[in-house]
C-alpha positions in Angstrom: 188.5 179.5 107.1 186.4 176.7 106.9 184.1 174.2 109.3 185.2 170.8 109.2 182.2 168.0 110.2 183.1 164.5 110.5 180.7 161.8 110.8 181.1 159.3 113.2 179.5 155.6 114.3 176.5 155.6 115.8 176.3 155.7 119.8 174.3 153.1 121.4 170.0 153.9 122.4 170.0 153.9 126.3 167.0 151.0 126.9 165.6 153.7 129.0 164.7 156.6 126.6 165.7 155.4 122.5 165.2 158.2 120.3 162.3 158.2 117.6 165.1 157.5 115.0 167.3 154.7 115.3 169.7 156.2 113.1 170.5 158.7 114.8 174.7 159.7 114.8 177.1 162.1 116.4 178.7 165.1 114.8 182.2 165.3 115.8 183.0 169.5 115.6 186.5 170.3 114.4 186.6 174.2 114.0 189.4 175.7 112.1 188.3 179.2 112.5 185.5 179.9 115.0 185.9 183.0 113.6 184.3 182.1 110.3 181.3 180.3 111.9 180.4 183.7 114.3 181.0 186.4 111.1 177.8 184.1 109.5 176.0 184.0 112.6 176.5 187.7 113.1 175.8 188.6 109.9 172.3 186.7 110.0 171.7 188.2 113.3 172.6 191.9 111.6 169.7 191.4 108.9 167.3 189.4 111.1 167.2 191.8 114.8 166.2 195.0 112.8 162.9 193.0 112.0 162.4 191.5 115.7 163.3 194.1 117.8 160.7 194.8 120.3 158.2 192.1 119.1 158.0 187.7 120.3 160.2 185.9 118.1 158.9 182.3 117.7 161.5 179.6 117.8 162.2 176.3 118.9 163.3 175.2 122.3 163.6 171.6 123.6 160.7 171.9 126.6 160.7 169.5 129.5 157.3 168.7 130.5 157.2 166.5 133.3 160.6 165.2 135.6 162.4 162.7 134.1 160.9 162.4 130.5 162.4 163.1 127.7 163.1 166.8 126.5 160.7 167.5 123.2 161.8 170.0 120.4 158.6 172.7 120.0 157.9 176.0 119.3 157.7 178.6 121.3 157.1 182.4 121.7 160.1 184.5 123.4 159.0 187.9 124.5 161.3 191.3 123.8 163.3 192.0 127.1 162.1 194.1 129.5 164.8 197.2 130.9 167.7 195.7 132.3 167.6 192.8 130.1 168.9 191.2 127.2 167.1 188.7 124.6 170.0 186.4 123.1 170.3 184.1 120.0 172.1 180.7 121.1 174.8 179.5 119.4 175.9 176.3 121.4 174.6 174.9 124.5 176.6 172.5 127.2 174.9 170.2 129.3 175.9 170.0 133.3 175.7 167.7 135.6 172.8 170.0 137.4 170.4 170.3 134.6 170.4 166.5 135.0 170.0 166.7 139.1 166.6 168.9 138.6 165.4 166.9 135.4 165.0 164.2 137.5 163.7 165.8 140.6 160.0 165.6 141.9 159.3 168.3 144.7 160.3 171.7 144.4 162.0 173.9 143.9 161.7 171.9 140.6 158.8 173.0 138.3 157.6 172.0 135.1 157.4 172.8 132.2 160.9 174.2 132.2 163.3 175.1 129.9 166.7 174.1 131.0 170.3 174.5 130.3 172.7 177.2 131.7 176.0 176.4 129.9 175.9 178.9 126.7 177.2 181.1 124.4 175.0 183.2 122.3 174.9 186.6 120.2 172.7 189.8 121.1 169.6 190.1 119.5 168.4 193.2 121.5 168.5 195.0 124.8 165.3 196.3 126.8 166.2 199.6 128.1 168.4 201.1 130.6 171.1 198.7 128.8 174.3 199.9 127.9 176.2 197.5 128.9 176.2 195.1 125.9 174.0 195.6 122.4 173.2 194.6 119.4 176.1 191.6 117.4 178.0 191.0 120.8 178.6 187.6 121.7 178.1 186.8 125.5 178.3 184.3 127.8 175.4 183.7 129.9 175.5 183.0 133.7 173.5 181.6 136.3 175.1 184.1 138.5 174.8 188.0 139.0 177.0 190.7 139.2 175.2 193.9 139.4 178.3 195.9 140.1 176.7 198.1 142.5 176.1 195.8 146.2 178.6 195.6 148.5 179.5 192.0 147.8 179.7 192.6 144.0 182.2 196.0 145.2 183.9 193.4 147.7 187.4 191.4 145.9 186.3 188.8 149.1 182.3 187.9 147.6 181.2 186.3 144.0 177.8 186.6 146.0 175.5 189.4 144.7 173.1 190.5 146.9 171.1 193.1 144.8 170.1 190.0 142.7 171.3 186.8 144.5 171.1 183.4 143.2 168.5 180.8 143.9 165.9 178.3 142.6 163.8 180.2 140.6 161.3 179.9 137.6 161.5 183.6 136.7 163.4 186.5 135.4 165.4 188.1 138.9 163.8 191.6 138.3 160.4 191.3 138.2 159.5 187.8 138.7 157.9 186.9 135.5 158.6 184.5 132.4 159.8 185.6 128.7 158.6 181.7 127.4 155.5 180.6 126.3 154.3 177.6 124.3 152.1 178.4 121.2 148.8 177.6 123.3 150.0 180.7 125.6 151.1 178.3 128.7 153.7 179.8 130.6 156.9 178.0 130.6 159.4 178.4 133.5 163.1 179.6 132.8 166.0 177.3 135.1 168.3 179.9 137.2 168.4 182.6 135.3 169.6 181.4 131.8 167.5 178.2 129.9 169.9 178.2 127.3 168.0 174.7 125.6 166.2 177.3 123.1 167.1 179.0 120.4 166.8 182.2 121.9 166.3 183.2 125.5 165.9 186.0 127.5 168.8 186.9 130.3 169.3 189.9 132.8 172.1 192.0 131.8 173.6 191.7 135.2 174.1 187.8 134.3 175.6 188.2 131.1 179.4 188.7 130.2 180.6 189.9 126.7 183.7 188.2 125.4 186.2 188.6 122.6 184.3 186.9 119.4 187.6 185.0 118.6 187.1 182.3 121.2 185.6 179.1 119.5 182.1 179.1 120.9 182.1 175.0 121.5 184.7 176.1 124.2 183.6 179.7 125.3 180.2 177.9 126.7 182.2 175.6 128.7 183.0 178.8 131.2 179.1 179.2 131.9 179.2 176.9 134.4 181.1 173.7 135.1 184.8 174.4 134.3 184.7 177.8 136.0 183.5 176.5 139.1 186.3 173.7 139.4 189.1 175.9 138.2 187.8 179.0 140.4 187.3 176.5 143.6 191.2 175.8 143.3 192.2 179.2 142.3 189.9 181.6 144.0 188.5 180.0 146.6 191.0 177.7 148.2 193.8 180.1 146.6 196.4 176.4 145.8 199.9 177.1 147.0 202.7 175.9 144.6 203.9 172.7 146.4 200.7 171.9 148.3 199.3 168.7 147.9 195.5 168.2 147.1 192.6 165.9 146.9 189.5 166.0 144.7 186.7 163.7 145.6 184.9 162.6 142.3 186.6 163.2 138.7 183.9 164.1 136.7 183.9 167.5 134.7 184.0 169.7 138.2 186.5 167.2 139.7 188.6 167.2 136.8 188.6 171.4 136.4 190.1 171.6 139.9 192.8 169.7 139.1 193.6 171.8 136.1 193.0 175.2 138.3 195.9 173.9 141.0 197.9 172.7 138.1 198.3 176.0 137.2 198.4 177.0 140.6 201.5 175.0 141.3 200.3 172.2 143.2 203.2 169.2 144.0 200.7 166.7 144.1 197.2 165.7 142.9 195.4 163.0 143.8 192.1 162.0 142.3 189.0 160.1 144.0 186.5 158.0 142.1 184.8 154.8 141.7 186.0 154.5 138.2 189.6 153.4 137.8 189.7 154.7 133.7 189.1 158.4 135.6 192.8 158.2 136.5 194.3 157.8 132.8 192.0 160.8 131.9 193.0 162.6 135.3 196.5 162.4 134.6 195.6 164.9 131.2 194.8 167.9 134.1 197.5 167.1 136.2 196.2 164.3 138.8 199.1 162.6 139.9 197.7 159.7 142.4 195.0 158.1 142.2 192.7 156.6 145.1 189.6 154.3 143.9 187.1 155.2 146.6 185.7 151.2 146.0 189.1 149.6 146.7 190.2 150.9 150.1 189.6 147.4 152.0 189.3 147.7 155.8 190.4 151.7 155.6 188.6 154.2 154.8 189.1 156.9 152.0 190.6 159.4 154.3 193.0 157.1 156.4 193.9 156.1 152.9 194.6 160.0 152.0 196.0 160.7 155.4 198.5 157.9 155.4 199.3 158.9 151.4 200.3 162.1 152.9 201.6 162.2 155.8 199.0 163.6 157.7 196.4 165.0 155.2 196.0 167.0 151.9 196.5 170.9 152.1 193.7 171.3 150.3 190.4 168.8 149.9 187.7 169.2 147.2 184.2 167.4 147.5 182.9 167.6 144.1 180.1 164.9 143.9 177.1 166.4 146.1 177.0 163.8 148.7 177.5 165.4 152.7 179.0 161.6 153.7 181.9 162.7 151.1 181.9 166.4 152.4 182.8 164.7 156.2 185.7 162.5 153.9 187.0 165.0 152.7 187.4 166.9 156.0 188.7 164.1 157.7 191.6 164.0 155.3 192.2 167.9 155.3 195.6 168.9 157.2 195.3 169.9 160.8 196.0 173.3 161.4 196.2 174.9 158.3 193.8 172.7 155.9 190.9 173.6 153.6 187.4 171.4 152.7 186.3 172.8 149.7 182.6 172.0 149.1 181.8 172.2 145.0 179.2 169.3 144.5 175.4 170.2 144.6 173.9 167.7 146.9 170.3 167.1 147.1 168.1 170.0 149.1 167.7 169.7 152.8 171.0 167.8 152.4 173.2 168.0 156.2 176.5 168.0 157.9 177.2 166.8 161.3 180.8 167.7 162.4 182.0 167.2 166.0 182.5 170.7 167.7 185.2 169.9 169.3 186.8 168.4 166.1 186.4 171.6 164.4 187.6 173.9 167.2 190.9 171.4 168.1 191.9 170.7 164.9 192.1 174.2 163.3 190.8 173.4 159.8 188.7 174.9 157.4 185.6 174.1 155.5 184.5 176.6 153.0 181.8 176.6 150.1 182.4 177.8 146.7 179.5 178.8 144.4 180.8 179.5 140.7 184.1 178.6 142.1 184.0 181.9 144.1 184.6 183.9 140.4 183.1 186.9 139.3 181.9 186.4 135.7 182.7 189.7 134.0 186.1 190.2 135.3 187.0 186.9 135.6 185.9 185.0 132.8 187.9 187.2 130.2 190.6 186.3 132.8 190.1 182.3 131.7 189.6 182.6 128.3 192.2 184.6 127.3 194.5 182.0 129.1 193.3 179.2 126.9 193.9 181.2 123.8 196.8 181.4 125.7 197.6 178.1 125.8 197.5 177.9 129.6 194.1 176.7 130.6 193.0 173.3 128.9 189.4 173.3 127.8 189.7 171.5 124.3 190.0 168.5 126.7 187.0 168.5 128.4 184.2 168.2 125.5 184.0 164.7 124.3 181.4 164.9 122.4 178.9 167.9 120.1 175.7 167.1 118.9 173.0 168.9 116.7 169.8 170.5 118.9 167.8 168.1 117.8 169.9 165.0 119.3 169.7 166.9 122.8 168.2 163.6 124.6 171.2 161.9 123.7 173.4 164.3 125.5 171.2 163.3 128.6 172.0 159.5 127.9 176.0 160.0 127.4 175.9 162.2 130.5 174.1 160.0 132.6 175.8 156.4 131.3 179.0 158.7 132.2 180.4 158.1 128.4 181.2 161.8 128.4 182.5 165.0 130.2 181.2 167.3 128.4 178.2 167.5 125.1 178.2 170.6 123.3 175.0 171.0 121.5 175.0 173.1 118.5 171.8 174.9 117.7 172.5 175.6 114.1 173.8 173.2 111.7 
């Protein structure tokens, strides 16, 4: 059992934000045996959470101070967990495509200073009370949404949508609407929907946390947090992909391209990708895309007569996965009459509308539907994923094209936003 590190070149300093060192490289991960990386951290967690339980532990987090500007690696004070909580050590951190969307963003709901990051996987330091859920050594995945177990939508097979403790935009813990982070002057800092996973330990409600088996690699386990499981659950939860069908996926990023692996494996005929960028279609073709449609190249048409004439009459099934509400109105132009379904995946920007024609909708007999976390629930279903990519089924080792050390987290913001990656794993330990 061993971890093997390989050094590679140096990435290019975006003009826009260089990092203090010019020197700065990229760890490329290979891990052998996960397993032998989580015995150590669970062994260090053993001997350390007898000593911390119930008091602050004071640890570094990478703090965003003002929108925009670049993340900076301080210490911090993490408070015990209150009851119905859980305090977790992070062991790798992913970056999405939404911790970039509220970095950037001015007005509220975004507030600063914030710890962000929801993509995780982490180890148990200790439990507040009324927690039996989960203790002490387990490794979890963290989750932006909640599954209390006890509402009528989390009893429901038809809602992912918890009502006891429903998502939303919100700087605190769900129960009792306070923080866990402070700096060391005593400042409050704000936790990012539910999880804040860019610190090296954090504080998450047990209802949005989901034990899994410790033999999943941890660089792929924290890829289920958020983005993947929301592409694969759109196709195979919420849209529920016949074999044979034929769908569309607007925008192949890292959400775009997780749908087309969900109906892969859900038996769709025919794929066909959507994007500005032609090389998407190459990388597309890895998750079953099978036609591509380069949104910038249509001439006098536009992307849905393109799709419609493609075929014959409109995708089965249409995926919006960029956040932009002119795409959402593509996308349903495209969808089959009579039986078709819109899928909208992308966040778009708040206050964001639609504008369909009534008469459209009631004539034409098609469905639009959104799908938050792809429609899963986290502790039933993301066992269910994971055990099909140690399976072999599910393809997640394709997604993460790049893993960085903590400290060369503003450089995951620069390969994200220069679109040079899919998805950064950020280690927190070396």
């Amino acid at each position: 059992m061993f971890l093997i590190i390989r050094k590679r070149e140096p990435l290019r300093q975006s003009p826009s934000r260089k990092s203090k060192s010019t020197s700065q490289t990229i760890y490329q991960i290979s891990i052998y045996s996960s397993r032998a990386v989580l015995n150590r951290l669970l062994t260090m967690e053993e001997k350390s959470s007898s000593k911390t339980q119930g008091k602050a532990i004071r640890c570094k987090a990478a703090v965003c101070r003002k929108p925009g500007e670049a993340l900076v690696i301080e210490e911090i004070m993490v408070a015990p967990p209150m009851p119905g909580e859980v305090r977790v050590r992070i062991i790798c951190t992913s970056l999405c495509h939404s911790d970039i969307t509220f970095w950037k963003m001015k007005d509220p709901p975004a507030i600063f200073p914030t710890i962000f990051g929801h993509e995780a996987v982490g180890v148990v330091e200790s439990v507040g009370e009324d927690v039996d859920e989960v203790s002490e050594g387990d490794v979890v995945i963290p989750t932006f949404m909640s599954v209390c177990g006890e509402c009528a939508d989390c009893i429901s097979k038809k809602s992912n949508l918890c009502s006891k403790y429903p998502f939303k935009i919100c700087p605190w813990m769900p129960r009792y609407e306070t923080s866990r982070f402070t700096d060391l002057k005593g400042q409050v800092l704000y936790h990012f929907i539910f999880v804040s996973s860019f610190s090296e330990y954090t504080v998450v409600d047990v209802c949005n946390v989901t034990k899994i088996d410790p033999a999943v690699p941890p660089n792929r386990a924290c890829l289920l947090s958020c983005g993947i499981s929301t592409g694969f659950g759109a196709a195979w939860k919420t849209a529920e992909v016949e074999k044979g069908s034929t769908v569309a996926i607007f925008g192949l990023g890292s959400i775009g391209l997780a749908v087309a692996e969900g109906a892969r494996l859900c038996g769709a005929a025919r794929i066909i990708g959507v994007d500005i960028n032609p090389n998407k279609f190459e990388f597309g073709k890895k998750f079953g895309v099978t036609d591509f449609v380069n949104a910038a190249n249509c001439g006098s048409k536009s992307v849905s007569q393109v799709i419609n004439e493609m075929s014959g009459g409109g995708a089965d099934y249409c995926f919006e996965c960029v956040g932009l509400a002119s795409l959402v109105h593509e996308a349903y132009a495209c969808c089959r009459k009579g039986w078709g379904k819109t899928i909208v995946v992308g966040v778009d920007k708040p206050g964001s509308k639609l504008s369909l024609s009534s008469f459209e909708v009631l004539h034409s007999g098609k469905k639009l539907m959104g799908s938050l976390f792809g429609g899963l629930k986290a502790k039933t279903d993301i066992p269910i994923l994971l055990a099909r990519y140690m399976n072999k089924e599910l393809q997640l080792d394709e997604f993460v094209t790049h893993e960085l050390q903590f400290e060369d987290i503003n450089k995951a913001f620069d390969l994200l936003i220069e679109g040079e990656c899919l998805r950064c794993v950020i280690w927190m330990q070396k």
